[in-house]
C-alpha positions in Angstrom: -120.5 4.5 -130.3 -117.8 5.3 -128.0 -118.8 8.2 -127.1 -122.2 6.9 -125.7 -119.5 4.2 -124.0 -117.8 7.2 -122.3 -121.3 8.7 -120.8 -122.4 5.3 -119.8 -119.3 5.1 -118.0 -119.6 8.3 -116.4 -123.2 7.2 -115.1 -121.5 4.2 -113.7 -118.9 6.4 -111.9 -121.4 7.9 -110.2 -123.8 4.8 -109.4 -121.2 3.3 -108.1 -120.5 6.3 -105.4 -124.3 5.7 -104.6 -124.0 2.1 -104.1 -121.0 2.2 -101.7 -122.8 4.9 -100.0 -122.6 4.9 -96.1 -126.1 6.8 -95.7 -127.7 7.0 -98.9 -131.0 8.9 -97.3 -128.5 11.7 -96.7 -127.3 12.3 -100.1 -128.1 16.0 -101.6 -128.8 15.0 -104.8 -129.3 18.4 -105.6 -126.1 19.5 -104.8 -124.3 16.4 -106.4 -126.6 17.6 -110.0 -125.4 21.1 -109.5 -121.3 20.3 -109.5 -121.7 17.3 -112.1 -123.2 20.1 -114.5 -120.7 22.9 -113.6 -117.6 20.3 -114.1 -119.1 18.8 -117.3 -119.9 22.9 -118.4 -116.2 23.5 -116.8 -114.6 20.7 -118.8 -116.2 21.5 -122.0 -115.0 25.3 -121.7 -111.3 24.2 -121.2 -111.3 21.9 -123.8 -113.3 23.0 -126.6 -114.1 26.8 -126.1 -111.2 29.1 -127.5 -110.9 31.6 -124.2 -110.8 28.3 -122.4 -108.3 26.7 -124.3 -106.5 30.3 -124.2 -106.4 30.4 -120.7 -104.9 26.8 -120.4 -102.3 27.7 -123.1 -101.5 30.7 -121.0 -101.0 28.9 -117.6 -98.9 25.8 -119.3 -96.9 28.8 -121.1 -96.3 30.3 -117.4 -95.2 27.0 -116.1 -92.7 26.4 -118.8 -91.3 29.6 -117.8 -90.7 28.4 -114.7 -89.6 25.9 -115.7 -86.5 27.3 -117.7 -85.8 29.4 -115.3 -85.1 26.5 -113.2 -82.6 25.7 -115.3 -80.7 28.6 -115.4 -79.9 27.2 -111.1 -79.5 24.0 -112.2 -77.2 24.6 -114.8 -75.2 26.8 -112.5 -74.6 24.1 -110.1 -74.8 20.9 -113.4 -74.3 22.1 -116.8 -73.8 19.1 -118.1 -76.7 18.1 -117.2 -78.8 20.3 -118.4 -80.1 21.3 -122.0 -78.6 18.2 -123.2 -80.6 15.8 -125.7 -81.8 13.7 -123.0 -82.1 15.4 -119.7 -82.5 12.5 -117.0 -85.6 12.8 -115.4 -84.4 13.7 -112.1 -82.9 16.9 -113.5 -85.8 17.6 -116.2 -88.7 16.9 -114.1 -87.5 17.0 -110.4 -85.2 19.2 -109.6 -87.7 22.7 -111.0 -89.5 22.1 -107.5 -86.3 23.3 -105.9 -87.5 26.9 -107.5 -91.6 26.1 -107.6 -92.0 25.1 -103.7 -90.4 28.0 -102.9 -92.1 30.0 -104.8 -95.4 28.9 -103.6 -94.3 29.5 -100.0 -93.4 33.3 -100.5 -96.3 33.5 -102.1 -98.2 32.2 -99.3 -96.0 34.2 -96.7 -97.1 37.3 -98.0 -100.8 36.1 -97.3 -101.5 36.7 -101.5 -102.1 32.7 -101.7 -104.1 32.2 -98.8 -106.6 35.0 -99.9 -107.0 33.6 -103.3 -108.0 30.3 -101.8 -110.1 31.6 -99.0 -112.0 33.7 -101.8 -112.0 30.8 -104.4 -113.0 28.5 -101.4 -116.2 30.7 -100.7 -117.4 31.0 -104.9 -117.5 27.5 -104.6 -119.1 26.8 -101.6 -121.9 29.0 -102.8 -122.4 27.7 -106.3 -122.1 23.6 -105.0 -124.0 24.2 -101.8 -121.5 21.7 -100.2 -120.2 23.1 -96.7 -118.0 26.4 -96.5 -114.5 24.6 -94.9 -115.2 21.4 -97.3 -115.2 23.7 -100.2 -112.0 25.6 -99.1 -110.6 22.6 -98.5 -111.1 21.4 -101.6 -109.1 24.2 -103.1 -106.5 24.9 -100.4 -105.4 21.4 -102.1 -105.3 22.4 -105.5 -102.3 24.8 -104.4 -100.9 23.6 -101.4 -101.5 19.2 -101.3 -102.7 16.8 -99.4 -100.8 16.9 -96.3 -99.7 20.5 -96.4 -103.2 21.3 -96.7 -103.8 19.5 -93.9 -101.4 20.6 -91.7 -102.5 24.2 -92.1 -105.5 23.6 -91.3 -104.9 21.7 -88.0 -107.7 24.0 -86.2 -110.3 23.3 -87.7 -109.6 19.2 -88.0 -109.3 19.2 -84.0 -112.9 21.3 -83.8 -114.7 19.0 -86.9 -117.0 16.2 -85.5 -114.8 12.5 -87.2 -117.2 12.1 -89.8 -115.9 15.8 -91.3 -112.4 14.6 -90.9 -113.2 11.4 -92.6 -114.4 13.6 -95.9 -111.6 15.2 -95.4 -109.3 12.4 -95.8 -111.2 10.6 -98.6 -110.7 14.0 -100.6 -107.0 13.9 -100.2 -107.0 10.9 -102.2 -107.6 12.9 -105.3 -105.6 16.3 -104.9 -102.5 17.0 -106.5 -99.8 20.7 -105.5 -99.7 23.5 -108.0 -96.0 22.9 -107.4 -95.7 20.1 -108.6 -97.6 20.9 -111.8 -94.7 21.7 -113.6 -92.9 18.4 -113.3 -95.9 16.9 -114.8 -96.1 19.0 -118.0 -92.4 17.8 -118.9 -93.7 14.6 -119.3 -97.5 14.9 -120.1 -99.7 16.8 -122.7 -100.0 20.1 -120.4 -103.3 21.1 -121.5 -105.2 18.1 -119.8 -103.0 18.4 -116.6 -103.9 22.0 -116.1 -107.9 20.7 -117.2 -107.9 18.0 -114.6 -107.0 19.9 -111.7 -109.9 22.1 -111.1 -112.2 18.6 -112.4 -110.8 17.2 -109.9 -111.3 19.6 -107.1 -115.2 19.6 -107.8 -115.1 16.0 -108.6 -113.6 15.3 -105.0 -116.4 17.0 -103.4 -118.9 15.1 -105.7 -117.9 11.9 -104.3 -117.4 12.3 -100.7 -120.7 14.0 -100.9 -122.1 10.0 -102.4 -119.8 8.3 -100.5 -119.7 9.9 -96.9 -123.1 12.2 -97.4 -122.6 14.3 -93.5 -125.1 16.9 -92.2 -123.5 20.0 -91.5 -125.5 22.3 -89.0 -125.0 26.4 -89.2 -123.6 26.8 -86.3 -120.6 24.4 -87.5 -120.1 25.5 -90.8 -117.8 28.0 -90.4 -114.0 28.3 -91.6 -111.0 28.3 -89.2 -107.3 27.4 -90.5 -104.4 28.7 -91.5 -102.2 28.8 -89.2 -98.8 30.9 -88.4 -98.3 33.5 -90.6 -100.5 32.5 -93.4 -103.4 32.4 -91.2 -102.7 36.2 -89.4 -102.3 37.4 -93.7 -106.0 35.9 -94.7 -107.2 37.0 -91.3 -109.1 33.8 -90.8 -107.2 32.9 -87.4 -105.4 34.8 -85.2 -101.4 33.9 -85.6 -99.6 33.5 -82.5 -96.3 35.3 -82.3 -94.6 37.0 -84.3 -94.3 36.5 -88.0 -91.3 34.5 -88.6 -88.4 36.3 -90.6 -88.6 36.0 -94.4 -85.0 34.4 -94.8 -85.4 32.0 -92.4 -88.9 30.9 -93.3 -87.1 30.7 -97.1 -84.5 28.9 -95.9 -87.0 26.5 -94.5 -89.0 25.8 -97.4 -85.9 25.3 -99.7 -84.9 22.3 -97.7 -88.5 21.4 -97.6 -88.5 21.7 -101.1 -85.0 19.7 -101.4 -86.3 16.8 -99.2 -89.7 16.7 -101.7 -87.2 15.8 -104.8 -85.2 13.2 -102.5 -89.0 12.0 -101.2 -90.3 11.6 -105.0 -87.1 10.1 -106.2 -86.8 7.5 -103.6 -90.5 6.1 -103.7 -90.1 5.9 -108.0 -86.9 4.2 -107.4 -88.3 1.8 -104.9 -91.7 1.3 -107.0 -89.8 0.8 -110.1 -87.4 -1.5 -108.3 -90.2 -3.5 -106.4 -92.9 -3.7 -109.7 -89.8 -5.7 -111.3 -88.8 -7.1 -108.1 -92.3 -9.0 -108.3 -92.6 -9.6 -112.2 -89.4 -11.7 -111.6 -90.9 -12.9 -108.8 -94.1 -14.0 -110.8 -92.1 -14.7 -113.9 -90.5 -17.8 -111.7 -94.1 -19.4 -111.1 -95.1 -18.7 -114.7 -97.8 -16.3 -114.2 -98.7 -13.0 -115.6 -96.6 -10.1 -114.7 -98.4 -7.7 -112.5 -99.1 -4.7 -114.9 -101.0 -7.5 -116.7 -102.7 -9.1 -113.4 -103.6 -5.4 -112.7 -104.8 -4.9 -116.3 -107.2 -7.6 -116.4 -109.0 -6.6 -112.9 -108.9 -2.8 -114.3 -110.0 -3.7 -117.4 -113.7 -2.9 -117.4 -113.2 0.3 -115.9 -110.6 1.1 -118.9 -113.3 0.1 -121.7 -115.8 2.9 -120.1 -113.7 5.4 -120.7 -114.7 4.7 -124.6 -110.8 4.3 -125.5 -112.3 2.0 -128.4 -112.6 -1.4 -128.9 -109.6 -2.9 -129.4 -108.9 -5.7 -126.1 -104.9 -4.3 -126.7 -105.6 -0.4 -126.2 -108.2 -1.3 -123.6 -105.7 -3.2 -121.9 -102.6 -1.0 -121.9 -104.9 1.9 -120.6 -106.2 -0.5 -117.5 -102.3 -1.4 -117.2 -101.1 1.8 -116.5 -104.4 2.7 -114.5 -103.2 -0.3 -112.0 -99.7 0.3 -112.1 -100.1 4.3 -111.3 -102.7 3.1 -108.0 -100.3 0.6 -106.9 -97.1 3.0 -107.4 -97.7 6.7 -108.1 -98.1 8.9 -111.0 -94.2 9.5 -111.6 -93.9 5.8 -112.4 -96.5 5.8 -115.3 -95.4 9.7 -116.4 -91.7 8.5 -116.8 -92.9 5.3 -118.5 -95.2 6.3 -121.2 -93.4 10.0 -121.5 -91.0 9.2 -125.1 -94.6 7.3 -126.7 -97.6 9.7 -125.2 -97.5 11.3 -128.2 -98.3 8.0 -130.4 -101.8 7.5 -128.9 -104.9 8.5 -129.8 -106.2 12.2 -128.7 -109.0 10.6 -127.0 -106.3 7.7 -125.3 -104.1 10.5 -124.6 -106.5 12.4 -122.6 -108.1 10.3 -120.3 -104.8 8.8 -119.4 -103.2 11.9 -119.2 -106.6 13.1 -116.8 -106.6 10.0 -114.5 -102.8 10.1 -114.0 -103.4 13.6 -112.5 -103.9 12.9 -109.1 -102.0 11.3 -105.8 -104.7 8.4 -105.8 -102.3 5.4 -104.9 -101.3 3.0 -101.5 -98.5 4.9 -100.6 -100.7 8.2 -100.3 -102.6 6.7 -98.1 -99.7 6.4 -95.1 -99.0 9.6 -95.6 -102.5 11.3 -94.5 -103.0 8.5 -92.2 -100.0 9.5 -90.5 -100.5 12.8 -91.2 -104.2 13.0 -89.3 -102.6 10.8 -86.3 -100.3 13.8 -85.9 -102.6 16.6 -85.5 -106.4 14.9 -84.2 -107.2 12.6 -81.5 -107.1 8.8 -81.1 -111.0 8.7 -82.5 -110.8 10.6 -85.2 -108.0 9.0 -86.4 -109.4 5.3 -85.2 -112.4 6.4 -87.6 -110.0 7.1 -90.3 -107.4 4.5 -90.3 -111.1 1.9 -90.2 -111.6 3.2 -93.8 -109.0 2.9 -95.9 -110.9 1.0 -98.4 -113.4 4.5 -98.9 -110.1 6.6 -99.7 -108.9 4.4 -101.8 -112.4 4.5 -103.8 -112.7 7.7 -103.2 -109.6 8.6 -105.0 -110.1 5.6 -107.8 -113.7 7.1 -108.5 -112.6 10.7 -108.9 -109.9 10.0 -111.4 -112.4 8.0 -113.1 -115.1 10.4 -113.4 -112.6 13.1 -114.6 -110.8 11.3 -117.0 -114.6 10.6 -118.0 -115.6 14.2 -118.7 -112.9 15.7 -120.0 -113.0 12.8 -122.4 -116.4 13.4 -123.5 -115.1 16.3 -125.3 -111.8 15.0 -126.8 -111.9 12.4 -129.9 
């Protein structure tokens, strides 16, 4: 019975995408058909088939490795802090990303991670028939984020009519950085974080397709963006000057990385801090506390992910759901981390699915601000005029993810 819940659900997802469409004439419905049956084919071949399940084992293995070897610099610099019976999360899960950014940047640098996304990019432009830079786009998130993503790819925003860069700014809703994967996976079942990021890259491009359905001529789909140094190693754009020197461009992205950790720990301070801020608030006036207020308008949602029906478990899904849109991600991981592994399979992975993903308020500010920084006053007008879209954007592609990787999971 559930599991007929979950497909309904997953029909709903997507009818819903239709009904806020802004041109529903335009929608490929072709296309959108094509990448629902490659992610459901996708999910299923993660989850279930062995090679699949081999090659998610392998990655969360790599990670881990990372991991500890980020512990070996923290433990240099804290050793009572580390490898203790209860690590504090800022050590456990935040400070790795002082090793991980890094990382990614050399990598990057050396023009290795900018050809595997440009490559990547162009398979699945192909096999979803969606246009070449919204493809790459797609994927240059899945490594790189939201914002970095977009400021790397500041040439081709200023050249995209505002109705591209709107797509663009609905799918930023739902990306999440592959270096900040390994913070997750100390606090979440690793297999489903590694599953939902590639769901949600195709997922991303199902929905903008519904939601924002633009017509792309030849003549303007074409790929132009990295910029620097990145861009002169993929040999997409021509860098100007010279290539910066490797220890300064490290030193660089260290104190990127260390302002990331400060950045995450302050907003899951103040989120923490201002969710019981308003509870006591609440509390005074006798009402519901607002992980409960949230619940209840969440709710239906929850109960079409076919997480059963009992109201309670329905509820505590919706609960968290709300609380990780109106906070972030962090907040919920940190919160149901010492108990995640007290649900349900199926409970466990459709929370652990939707929670993958920088759908919440606070995102949006960033690539709001982020857009006003590198386009001009009408693209960004055009942007800043639909909030509400990227905010459903991002909502419906955690949904629909969390909705097919559950299909396979009981």
């Amino acid at each position: 019975m559930y599991l007929a819940v979950n497909i309904i659900g997953l029909l709903i997802f997507l009818l819903i995408g239709w009904l806020f469409s802004k041109d529903r004439k335009k929608i490929d419905w072709k296309g959108i058909g094509i990448m629902v049956v490659f992610n459901l084919l996708m999910a299923f071949f993660l989850v279930k088939v062995p090679w699949g399940r081999d090659i998610v084992k392998g990655l969360a293995a790599g990670f881990d490795t990372l991991i500890q070897v980020a512990y070996k610099g923290i433990a240099f610099c804290i050793p009572s802090m580390v490898h203790v019976k209860n690590m504090d999360f800022f050590v456990s899960v935040l400070l790795p990303i002082l090793l991980i950014v890094p990382l990614f940047d050399i990598l990057t640098y050396i023009g290795f991670l900018p050809w595997v996304i440009k490559w990547i990019g162009k398979i699945l432009a192909f096999i979803t028939r969606q246009p070449k830079f919204e493809s790459f786009f797609a994927v240059e998130m899945m490594f790189l984020g939201n914002t970095e993503a977009l400021a790397v790819s500041s040439l081709q925003l200023k050249q995209m009519k505002a109705s591209r860069n709107l797509t663009l700014a609905m799918m930023s809703m739902s990306c999440v950085t592959a270096s900040i994967l390994g913070s997750y996976m100390q606090m979440m079942p690793a297999q489903f974080i590694l599953t939902a990021v590639p769901i949600n890259v195709i997922n991303a491009l199902i929905v903008t397709a519904m939601l924002n359905p633009v017509e792309v001529s030849e003549a303007e789909d074409t790929i132009a963006t990295m910029k620097g140094s990145a861009a002169k190693e993929s040999g997409d754009v021509e860098a100007d000057g010279k290539k910066e020197p490797f220890f300064s461009f490290l030193g660089d992205s260290i104190l990127g990385a260390g302002r990331l950790v400060l950045i995450i720990a302050a907003n899951v301070i103040t989120f923490v801090a201002l969710a019981a801020l308003i509870d006591k608030v609440l509390s005074l006036v006798h009402v519901w506390s607002m992980e409960k207020i949230l619940g209840y308008i969440l709710y239906p949602f929850a109960w079409l992910l076919g997480v059963g029906g009992d109201p309670h478990t329905v509820l505590q899904l919706s609960q968290y759901m709300g609380t990780k849109l109106i906070t972030n991600e962090f907040v919920v991981m940190g919160k149901v981390s010492p108990i995640i592994h007290t649900f349900a399979p199926h409970f466990r992975a459709v929370l652990t699915v939707f929670l993958t993903s920088f759908a919440n308020l606070s995102t949006i500010g960033m690539i709001i601000g982020c857009f006003k920084g590198i386009v001009n006053r009408e693209k960004n007008d055009l942007i800043s005029k639909n909030v509400g879209y990227m905010l459903l954007s991002g909502i419906l592609v955690s949904l629909l993810s969390a909705a097919m990787v559950g299909l396979y999971v009981w």
